[in-house]
C-alpha positions as CSV (number, residue, x, y, z in Angstrom):
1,X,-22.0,36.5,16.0
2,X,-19.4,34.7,13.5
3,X,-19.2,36.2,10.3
4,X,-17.2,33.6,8.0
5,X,-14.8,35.6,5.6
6,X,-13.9,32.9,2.7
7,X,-12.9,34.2,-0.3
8,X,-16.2,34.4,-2.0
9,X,-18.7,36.2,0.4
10,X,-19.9,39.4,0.0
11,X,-17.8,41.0,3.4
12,X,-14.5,39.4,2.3
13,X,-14.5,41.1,-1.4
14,X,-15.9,44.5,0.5
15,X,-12.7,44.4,2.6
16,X,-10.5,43.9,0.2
17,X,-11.9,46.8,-1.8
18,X,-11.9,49.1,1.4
19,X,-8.0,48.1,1.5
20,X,-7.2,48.6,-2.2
21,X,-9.1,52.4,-2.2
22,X,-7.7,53.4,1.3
23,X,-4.0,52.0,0.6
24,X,-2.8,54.9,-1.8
25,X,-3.8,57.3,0.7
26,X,-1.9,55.4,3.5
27,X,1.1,55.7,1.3
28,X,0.2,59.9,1.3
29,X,1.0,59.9,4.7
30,X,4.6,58.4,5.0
31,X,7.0,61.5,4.8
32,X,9.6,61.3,2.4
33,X,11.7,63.1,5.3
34,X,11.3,59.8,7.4
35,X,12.2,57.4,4.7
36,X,15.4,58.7,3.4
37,X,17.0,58.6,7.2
38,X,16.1,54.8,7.0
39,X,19.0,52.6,6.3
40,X,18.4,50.6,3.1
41,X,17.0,47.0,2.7
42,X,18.4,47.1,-1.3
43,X,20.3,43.5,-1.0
44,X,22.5,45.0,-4.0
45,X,23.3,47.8,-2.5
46,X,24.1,46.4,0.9
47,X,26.8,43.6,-1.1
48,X,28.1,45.5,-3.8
49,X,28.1,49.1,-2.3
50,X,26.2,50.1,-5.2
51,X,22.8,51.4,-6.5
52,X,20.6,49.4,-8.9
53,X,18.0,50.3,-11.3
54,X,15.9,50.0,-8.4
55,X,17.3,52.1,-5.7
56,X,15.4,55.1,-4.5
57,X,11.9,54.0,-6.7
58,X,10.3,53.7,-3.4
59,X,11.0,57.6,-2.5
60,X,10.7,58.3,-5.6
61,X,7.2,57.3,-6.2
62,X,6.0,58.8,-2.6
63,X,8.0,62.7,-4.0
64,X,5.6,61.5,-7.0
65,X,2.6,61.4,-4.9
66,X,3.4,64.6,-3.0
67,X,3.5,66.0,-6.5
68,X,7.2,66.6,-6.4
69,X,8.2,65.1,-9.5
70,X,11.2,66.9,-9.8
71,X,13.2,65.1,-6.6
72,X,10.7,62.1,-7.8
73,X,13.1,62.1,-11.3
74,X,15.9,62.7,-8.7
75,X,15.8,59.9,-6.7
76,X,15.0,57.4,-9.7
77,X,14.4,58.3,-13.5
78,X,12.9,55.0,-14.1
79,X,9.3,56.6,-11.5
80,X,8.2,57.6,-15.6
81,X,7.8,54.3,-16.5
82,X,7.1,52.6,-13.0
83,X,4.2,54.9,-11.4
84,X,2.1,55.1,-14.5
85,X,2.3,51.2,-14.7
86,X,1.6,50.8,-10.7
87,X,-1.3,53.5,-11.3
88,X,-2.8,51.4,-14.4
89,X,-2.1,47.8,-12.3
90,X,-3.8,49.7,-9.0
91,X,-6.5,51.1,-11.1
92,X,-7.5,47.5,-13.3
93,X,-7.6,45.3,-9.8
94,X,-9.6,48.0,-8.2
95,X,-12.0,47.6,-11.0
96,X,-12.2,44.0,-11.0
97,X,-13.0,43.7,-7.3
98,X,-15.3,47.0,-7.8
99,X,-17.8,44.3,-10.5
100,X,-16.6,41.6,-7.8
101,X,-18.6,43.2,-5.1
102,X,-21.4,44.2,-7.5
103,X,-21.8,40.8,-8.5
104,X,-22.3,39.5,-5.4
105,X,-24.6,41.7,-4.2
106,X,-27.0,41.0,-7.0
């Protein structure tokens, strides 16, 4: 049985809510442990020898989810401004498809 997935049936906008819920919790399960024995990819940093504003936003946003906010501020200060904007950005999208699917089912 072939099951087309364009953009605009009913099985392609399910998936792609399935993937938008289950990706936070994906993120849950990377240890912070693991990540900070990974070299970094920060091009600056690499070059220069230097942090950016960007460095450790990554970690920081996973000691965020783990509800360490404390090391979360440590690794960047800028996770105040950055996980409540990825949180609204997730949460509007999510929406969006949510209608999406409920559209297309009626």
């Amino acid at each position: 049985m072939h099951i087309a997935l364009s953009r605009h049936t009913k099985a392609y906008k399910r998936i792609k809510l399935t993937v938008f819920l289950v990706f936070p919790f994906l993120l849950y399960l990377i240890p912070v442990d693991w990540l900070n024995q990974q070299p970094t990819i920060c091009l600056y940093k690499n070059i220069f020898g230097h942090e950016c504003f960007g460095c450790g936003i990554t970690r920081a946003i996973l000691s965020a989810m783990h509800f360490d906010f404390h090391t979360a501020f440590g690794y960047n200060k800028l996770v105040v401004i950055v996980l409540p904007l990825l949180i609204y950005a997730w949460a509007q999208r999510t929406i969006k498809l949510w209608k999406e699917v409920k559209t297309v089912n009626s």
